[in-house]
N, CA, C and O atoms as CSV, one atom per row, in Angstrom:
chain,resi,resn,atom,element,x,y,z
A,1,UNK,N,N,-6.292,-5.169,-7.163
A,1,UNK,CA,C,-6.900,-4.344,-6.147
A,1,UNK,C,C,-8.062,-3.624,-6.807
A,1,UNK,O,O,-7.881,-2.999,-7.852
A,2,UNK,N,N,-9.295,-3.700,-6.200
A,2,UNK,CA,C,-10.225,-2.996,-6.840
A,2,UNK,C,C,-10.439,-1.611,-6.164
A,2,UNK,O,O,-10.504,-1.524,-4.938
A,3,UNK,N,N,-10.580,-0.225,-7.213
A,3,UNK,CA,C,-10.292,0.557,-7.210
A,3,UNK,C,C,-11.809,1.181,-7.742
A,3,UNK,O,O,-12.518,0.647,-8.595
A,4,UNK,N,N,-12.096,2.386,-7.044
A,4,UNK,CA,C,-13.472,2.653,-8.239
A,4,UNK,C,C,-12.984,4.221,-9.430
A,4,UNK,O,O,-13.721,4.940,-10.105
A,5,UNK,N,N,-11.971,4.235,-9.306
A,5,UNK,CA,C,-11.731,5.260,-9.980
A,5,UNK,C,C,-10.269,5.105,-10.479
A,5,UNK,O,O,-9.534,5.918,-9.919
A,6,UNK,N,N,-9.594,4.255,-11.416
A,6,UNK,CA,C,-8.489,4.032,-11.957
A,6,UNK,C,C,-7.648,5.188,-11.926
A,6,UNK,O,O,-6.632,5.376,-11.258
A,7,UNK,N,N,-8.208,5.916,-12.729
A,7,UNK,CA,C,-7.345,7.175,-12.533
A,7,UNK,C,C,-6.962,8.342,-11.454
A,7,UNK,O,O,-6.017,9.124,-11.347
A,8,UNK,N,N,-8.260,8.059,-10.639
A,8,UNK,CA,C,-7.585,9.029,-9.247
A,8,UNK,C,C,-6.563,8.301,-8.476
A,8,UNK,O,O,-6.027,8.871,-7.525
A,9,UNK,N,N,-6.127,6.671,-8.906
A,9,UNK,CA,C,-5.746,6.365,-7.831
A,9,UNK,C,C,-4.270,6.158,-8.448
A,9,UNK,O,O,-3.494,5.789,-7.567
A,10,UNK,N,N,-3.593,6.308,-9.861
A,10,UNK,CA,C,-2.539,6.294,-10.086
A,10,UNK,C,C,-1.695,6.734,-9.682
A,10,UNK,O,O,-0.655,6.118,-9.449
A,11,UNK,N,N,-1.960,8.478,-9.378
A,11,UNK,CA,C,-1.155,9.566,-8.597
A,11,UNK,C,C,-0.943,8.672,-7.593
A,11,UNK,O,O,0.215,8.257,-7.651
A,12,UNK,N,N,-1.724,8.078,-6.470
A,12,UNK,CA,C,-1.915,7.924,-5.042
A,12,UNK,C,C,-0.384,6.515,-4.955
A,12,UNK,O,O,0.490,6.316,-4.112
A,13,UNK,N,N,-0.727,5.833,-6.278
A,13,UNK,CA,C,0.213,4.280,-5.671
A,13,UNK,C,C,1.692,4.655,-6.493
A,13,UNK,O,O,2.657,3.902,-6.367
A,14,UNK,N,N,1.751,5.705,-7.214
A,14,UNK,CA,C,2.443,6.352,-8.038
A,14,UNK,C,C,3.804,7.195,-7.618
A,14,UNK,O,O,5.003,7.151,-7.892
A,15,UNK,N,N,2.819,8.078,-6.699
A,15,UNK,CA,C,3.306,9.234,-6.830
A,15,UNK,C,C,3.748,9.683,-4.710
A,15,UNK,O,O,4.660,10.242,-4.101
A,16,UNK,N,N,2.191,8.871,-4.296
A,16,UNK,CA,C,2.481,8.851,-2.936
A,16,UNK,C,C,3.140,8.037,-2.553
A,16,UNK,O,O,4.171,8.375,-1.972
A,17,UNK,N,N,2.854,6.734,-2.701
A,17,UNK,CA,C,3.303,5.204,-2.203
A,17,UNK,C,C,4.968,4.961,-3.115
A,17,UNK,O,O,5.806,4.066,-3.006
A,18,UNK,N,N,4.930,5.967,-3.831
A,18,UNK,CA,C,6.120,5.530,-5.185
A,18,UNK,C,C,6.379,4.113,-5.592
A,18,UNK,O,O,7.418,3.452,-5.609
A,19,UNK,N,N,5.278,3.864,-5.881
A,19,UNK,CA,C,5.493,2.177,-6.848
A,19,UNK,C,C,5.912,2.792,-8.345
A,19,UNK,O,O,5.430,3.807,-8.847
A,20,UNK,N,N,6.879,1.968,-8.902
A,20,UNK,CA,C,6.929,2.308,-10.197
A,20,UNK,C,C,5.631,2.023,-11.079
A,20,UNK,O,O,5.041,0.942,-11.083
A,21,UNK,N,N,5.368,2.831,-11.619
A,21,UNK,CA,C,4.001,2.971,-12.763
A,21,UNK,C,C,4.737,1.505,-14.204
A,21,UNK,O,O,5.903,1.527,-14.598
A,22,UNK,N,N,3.795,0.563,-14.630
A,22,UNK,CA,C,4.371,0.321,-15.740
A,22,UNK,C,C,3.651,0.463,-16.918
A,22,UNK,O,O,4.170,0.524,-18.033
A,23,UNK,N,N,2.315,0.523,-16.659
A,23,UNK,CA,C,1.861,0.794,-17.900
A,23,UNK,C,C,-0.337,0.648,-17.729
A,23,UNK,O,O,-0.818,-0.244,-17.030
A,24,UNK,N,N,-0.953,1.335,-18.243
A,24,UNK,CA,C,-2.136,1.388,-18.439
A,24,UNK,C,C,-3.251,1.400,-19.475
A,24,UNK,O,O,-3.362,2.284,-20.324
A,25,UNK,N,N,-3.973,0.479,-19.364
A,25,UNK,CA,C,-5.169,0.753,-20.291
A,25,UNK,C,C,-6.419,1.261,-19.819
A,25,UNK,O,O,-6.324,1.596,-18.638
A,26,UNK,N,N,-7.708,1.468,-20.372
A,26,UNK,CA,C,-8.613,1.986,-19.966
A,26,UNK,C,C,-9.505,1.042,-18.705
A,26,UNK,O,O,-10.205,0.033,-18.798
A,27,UNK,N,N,-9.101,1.903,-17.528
A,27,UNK,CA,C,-9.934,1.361,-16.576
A,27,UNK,C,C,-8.621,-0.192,-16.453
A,27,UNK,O,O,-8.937,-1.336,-16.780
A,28,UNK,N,N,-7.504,0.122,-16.026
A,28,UNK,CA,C,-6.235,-1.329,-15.559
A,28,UNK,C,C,-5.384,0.072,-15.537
A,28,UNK,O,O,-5.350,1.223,-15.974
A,29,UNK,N,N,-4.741,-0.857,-14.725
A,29,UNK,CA,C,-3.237,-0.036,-14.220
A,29,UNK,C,C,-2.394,-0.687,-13.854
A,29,UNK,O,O,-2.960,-1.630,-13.302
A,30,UNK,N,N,-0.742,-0.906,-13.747
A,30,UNK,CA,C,-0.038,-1.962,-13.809
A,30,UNK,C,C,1.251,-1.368,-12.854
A,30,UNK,O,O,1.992,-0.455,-13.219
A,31,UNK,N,N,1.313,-1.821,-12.037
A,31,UNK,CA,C,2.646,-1.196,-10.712
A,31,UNK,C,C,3.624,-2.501,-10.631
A,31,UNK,O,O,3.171,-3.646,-10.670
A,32,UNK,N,N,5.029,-2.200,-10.512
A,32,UNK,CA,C,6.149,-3.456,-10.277
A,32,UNK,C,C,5.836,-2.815,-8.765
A,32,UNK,O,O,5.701,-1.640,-8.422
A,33,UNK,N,N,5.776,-4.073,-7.991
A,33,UNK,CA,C,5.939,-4.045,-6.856
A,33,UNK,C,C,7.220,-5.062,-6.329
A,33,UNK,O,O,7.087,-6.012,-5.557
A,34,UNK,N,N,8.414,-4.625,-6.921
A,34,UNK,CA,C,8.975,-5.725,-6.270
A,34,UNK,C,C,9.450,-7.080,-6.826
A,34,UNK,O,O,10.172,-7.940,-6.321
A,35,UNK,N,N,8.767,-7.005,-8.138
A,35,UNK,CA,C,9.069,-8.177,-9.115
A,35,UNK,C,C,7.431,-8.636,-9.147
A,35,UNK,O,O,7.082,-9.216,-10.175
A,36,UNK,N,N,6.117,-8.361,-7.807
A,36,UNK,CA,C,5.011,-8.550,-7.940
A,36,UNK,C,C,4.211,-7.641,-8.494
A,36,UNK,O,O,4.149,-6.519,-7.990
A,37,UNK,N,N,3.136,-8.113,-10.117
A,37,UNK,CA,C,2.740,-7.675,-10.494
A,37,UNK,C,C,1.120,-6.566,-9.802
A,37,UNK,O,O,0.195,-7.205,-9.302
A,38,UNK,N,N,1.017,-5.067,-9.877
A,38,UNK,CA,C,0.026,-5.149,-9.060
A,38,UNK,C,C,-1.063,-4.572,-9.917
A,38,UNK,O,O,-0.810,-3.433,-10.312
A,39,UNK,N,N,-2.075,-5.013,-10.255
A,39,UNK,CA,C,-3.111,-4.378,-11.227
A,39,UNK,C,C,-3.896,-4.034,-10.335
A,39,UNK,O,O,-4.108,-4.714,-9.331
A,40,UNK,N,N,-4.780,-2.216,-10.744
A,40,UNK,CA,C,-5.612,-1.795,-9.982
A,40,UNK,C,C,-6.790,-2.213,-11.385
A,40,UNK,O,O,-6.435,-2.482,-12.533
A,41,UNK,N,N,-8.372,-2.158,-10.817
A,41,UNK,CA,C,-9.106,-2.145,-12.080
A,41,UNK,C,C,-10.446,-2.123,-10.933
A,41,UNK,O,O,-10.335,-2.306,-9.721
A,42,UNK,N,N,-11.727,-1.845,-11.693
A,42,UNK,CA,C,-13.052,-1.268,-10.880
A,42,UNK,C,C,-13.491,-2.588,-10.639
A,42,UNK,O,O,-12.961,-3.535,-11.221
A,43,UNK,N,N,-14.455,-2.741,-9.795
A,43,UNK,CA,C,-15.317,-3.727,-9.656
A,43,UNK,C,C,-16.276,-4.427,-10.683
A,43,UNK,O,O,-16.778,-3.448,-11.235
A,44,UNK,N,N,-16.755,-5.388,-11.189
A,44,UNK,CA,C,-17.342,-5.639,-12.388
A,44,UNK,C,C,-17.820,-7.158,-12.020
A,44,UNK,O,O,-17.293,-8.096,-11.422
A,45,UNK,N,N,-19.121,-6.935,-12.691
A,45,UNK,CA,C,-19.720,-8.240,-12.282
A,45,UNK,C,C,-20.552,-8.568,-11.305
A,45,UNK,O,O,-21.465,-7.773,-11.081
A,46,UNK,N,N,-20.444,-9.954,-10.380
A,46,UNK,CA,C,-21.036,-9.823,-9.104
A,46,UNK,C,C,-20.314,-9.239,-7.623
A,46,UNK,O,O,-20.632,-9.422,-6.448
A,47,UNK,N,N,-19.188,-8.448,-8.267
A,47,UNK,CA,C,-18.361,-7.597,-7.214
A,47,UNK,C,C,-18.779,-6.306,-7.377
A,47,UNK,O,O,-18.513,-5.489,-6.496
A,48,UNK,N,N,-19.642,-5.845,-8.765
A,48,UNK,CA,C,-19.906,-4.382,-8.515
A,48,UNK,C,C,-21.123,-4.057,-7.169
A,48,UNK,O,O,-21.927,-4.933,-6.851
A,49,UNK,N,N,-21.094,-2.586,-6.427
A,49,UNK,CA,C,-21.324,-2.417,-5.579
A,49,UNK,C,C,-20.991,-3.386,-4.038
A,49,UNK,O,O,-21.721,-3.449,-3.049
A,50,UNK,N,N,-19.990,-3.896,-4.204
A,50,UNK,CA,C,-19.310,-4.526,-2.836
A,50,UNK,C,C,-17.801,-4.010,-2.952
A,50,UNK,O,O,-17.098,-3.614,-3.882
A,51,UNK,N,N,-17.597,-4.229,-1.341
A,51,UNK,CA,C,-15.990,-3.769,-1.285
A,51,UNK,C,C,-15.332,-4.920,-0.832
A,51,UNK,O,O,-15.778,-5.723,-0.013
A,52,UNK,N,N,-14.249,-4.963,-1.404
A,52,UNK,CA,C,-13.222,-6.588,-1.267
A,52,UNK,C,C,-11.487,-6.189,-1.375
A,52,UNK,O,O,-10.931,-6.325,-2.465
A,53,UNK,N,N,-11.039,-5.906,-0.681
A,53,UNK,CA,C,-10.058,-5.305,0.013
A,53,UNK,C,C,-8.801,-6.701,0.439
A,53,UNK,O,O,-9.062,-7.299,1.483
A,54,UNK,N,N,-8.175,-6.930,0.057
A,54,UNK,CA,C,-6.857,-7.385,0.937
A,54,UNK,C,C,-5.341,-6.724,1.285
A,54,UNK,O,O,-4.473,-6.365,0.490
A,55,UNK,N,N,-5.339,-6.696,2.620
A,55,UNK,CA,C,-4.000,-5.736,2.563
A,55,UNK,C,C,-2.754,-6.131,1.817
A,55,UNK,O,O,-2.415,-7.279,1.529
A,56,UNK,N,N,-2.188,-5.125,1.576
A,56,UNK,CA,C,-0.527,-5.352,0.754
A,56,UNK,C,C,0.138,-4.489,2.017
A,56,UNK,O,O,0.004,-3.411,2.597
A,57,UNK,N,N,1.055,-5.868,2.048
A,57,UNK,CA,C,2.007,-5.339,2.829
A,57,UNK,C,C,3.309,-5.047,2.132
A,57,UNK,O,O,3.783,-5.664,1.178
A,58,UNK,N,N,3.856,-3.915,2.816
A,58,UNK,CA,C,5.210,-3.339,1.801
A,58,UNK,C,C,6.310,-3.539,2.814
A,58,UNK,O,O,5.873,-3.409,3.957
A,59,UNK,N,N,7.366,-3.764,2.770
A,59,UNK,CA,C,8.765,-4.013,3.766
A,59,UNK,C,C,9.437,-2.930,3.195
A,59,UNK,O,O,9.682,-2.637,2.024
A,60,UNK,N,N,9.712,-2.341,4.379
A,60,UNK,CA,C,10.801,-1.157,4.596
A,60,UNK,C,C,11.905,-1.298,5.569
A,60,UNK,O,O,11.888,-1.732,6.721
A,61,UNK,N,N,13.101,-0.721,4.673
A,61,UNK,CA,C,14.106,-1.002,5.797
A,61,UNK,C,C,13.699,-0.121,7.409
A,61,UNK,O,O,13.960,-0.608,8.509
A,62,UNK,N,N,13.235,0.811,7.265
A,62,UNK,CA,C,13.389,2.125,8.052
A,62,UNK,C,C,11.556,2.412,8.500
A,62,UNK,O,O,11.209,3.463,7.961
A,63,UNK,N,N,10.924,2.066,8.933
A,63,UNK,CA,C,9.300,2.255,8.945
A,63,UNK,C,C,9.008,3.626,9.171
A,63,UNK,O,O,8.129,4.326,8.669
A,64,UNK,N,N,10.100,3.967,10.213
A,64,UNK,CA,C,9.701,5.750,10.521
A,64,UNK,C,C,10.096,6.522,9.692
A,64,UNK,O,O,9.301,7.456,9.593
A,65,UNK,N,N,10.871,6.606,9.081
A,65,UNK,CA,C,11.410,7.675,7.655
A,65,UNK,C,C,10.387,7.163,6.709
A,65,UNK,O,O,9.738,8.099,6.242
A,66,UNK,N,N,9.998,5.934,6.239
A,66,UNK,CA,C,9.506,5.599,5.113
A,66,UNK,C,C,7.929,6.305,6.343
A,66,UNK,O,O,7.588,7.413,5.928
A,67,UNK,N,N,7.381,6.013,7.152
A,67,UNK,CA,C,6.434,6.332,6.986
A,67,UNK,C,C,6.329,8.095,6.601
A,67,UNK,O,O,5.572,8.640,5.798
A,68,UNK,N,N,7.616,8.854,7.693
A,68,UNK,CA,C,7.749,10.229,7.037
A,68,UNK,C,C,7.128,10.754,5.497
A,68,UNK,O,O,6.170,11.444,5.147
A,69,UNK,N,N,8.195,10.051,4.824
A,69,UNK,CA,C,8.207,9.668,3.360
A,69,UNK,C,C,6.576,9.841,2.834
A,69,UNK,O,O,6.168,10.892,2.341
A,70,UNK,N,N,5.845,8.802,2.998
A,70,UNK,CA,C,5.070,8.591,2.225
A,70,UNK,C,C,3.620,9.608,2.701
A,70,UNK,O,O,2.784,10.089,1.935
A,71,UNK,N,N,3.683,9.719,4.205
A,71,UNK,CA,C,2.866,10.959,4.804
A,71,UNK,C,C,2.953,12.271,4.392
A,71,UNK,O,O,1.981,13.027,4.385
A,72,UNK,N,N,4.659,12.750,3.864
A,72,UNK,CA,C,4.689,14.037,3.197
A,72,UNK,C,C,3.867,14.188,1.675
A,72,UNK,O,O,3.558,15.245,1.125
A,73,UNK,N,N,3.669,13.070,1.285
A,73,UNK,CA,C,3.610,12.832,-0.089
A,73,UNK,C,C,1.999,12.863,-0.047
A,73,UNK,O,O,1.437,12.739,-1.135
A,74,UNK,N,N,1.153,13.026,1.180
A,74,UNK,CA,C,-0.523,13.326,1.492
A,74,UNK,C,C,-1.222,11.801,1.672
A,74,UNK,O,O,-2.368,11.528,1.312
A,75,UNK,N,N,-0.087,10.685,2.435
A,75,UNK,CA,C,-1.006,9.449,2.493
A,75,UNK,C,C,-1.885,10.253,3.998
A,75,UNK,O,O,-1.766,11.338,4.566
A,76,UNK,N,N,-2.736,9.070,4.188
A,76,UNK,CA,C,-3.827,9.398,5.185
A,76,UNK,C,C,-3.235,8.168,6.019
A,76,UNK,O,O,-3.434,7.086,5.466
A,77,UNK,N,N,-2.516,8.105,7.296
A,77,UNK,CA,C,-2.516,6.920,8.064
A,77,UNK,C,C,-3.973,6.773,9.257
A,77,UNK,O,O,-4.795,7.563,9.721
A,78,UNK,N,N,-3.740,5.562,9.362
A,78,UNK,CA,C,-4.674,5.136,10.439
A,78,UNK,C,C,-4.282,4.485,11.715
A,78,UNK,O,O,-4.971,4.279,12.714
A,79,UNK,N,N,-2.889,4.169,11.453
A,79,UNK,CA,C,-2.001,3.470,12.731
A,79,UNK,C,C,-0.759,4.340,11.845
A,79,UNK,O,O,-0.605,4.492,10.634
A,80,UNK,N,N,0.001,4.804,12.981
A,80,UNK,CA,C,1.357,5.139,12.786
A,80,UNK,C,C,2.050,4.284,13.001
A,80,UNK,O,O,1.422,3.262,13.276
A,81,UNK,N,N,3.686,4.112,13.025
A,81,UNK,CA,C,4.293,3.246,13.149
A,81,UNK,C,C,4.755,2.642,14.510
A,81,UNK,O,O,5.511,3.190,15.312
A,82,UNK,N,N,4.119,1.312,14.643
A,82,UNK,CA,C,4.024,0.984,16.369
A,82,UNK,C,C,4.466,-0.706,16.392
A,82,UNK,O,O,4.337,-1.277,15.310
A,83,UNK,N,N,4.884,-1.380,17.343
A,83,UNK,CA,C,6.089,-2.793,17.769
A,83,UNK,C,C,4.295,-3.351,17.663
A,83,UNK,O,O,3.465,-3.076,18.529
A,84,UNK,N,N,4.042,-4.056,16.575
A,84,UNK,CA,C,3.628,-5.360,16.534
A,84,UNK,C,C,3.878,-6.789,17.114
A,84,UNK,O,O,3.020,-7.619,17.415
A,85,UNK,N,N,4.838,-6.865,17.181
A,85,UNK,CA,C,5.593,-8.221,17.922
A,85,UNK,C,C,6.757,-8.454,17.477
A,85,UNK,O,O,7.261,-8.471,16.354
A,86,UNK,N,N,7.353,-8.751,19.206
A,86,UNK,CA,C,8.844,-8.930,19.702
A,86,UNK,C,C,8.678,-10.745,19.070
A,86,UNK,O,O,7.840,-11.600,19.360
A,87,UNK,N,N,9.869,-10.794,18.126
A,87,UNK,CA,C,10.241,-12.394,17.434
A,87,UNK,C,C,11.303,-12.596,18.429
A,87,UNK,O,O,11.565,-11.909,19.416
A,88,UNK,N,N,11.965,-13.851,17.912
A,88,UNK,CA,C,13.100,-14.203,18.481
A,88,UNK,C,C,14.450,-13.746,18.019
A,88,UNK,O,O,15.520,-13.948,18.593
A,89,UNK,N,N,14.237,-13.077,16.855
A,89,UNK,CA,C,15.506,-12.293,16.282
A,89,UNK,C,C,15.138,-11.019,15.839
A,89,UNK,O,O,15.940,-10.405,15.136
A,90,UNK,N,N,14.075,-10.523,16.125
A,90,UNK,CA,C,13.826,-8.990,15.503
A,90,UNK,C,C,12.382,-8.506,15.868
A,90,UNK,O,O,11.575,-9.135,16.552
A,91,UNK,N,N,12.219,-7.421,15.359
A,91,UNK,CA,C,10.543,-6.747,16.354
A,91,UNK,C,C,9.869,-6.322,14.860
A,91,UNK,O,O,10.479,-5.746,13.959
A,92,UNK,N,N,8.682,-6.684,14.835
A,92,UNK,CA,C,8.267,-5.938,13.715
A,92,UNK,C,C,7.440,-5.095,14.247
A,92,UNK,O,O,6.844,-5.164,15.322
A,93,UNK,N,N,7.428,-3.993,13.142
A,93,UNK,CA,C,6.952,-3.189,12.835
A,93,UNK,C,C,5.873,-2.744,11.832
A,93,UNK,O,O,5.829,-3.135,10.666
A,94,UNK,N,N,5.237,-2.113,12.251
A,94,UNK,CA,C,3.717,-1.746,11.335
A,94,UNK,C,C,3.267,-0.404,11.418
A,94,UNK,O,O,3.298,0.362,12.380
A,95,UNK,N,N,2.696,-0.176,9.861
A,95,UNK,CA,C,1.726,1.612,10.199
A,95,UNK,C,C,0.931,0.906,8.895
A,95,UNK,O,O,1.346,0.134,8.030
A,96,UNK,N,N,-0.862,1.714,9.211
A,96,UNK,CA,C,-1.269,1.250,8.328
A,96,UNK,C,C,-1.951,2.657,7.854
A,96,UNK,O,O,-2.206,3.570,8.639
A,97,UNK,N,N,-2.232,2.695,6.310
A,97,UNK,CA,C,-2.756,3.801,5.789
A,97,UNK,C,C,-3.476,2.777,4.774
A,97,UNK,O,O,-3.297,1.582,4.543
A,98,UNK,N,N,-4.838,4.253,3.996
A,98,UNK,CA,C,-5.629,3.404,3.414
A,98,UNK,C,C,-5.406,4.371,1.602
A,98,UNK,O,O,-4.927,5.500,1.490
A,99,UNK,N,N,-5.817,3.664,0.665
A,99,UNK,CA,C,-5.793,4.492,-0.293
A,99,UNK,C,C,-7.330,5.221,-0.886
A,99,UNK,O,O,-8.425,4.770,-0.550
A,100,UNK,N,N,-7.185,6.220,-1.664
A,100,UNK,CA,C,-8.725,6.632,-1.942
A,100,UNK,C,C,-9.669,5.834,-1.932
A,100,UNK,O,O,-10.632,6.352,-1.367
A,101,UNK,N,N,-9.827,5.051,-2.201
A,101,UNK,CA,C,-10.901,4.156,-1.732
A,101,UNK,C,C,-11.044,3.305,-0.726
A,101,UNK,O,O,-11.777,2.317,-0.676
A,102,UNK,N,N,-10.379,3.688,0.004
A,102,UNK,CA,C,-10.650,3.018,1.703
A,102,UNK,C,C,-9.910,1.861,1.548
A,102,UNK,O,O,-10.213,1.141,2.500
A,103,UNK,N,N,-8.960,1.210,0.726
A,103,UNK,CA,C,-8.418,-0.049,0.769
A,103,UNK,C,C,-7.210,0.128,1.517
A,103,UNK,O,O,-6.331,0.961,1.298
A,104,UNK,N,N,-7.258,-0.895,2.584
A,104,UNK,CA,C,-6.072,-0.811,3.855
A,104,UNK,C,C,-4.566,-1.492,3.145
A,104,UNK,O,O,-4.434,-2.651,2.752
A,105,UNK,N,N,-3.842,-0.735,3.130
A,105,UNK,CA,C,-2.520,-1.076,3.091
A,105,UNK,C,C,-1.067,-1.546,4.805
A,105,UNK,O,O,-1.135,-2.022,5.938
A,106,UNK,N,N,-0.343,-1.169,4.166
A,106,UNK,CA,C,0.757,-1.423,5.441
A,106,UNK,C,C,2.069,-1.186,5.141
A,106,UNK,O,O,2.676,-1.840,4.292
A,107,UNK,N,N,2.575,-0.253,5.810
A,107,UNK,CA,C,4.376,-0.712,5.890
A,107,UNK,C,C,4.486,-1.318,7.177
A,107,UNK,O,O,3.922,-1.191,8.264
A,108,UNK,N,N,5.889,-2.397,6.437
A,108,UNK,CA,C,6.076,-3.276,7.776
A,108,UNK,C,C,7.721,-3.177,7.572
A,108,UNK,O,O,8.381,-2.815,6.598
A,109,UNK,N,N,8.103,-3.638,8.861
A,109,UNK,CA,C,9.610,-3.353,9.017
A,109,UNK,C,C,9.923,-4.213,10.473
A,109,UNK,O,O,9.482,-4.212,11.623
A,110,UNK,N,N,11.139,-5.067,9.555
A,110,UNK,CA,C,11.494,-6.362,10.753
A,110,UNK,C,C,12.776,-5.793,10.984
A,110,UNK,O,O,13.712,-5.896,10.190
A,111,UNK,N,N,12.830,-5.043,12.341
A,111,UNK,CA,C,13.865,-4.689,12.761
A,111,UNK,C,C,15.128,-5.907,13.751
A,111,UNK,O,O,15.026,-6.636,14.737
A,112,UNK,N,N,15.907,-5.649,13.063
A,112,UNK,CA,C,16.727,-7.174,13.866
A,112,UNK,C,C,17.142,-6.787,15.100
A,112,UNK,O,O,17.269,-5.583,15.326
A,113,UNK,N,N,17.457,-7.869,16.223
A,113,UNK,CA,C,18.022,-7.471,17.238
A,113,UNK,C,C,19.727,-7.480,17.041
A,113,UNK,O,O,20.206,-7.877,15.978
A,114,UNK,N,N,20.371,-7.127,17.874
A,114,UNK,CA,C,21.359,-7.083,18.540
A,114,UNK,C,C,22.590,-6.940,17.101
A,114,UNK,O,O,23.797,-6.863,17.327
C-alpha cells in the first residue's frame, strides 16, 4: 500500500485498524493481516506524485461493533455499515473508511441466513 508518510500511518493500521505491527525499516512497514503479508512504503519511481490505491477488504464477524470499534479508535468512515447484497445464504455487509492518505479500505461481514 503506498503511503506518503510511513510513519504517520503506523499508529493508524496499528493502533486504529489493530493489525498486528511486525516489524519496520526506514520508510517499510510490515502488518500480519491474517497470515497476509501487508507492507506500507512511499511512492518511488514512476509512481512518485500519482495515487494508486486498491481496497483491502477486512472480514468481521460483527460489522456494527467492529465498525464501533475501529470509529472509537478516530477512523474517518465514508459509508457506514449498510446490506450490500442479499446472497443465497447470507447478506453482506460493508462500511468503508479511508486511511491518512485517502486510501479506501472496507469492513465486510457475510452475515448468514437462517
Amino acid at each position: 500500500m503506498t503511503v506518503t508518510d510511513v510513519d504517520r500511518s503506523i499508529p493508524f493500521y496499528r493502533d486504529v485498524l489493530g493489525i498486528p505491527f511486525l516489524f519496520g525499516f526506514p520508510n517499510l512497514a510490515f502488518f500480519d493481516c491474517g497470515g497476509v503479508r501487508l507492507m506500507l512504503s512511499p511512492a518511488s519511481g514512476e509512481a512518485e506524485g500519482k495515487k494508486f490505491s486498491s481496497i483491502l477488504y477486512f472480514r468481521v464477524p460483527d460489522i456494527h461493533a467492529a465498525h464501533q470499534q475501529v470509529a472509537s479508535r478516530g477512523a474517518k468512515f465514508v459509508q457506514d455499515p449498510h446490506l450490500v447484497a442479499r446472497m443465497p445464504d447470507h447478506d453482506l455487509w460493508m462500511a468503508f473508511l479511508e486511511d491518512p492518505d485517502g486510501n479506501t479500505l472496507a469492513l465486510m461481514s457475510e452475515v448468514r441466513k437462517g
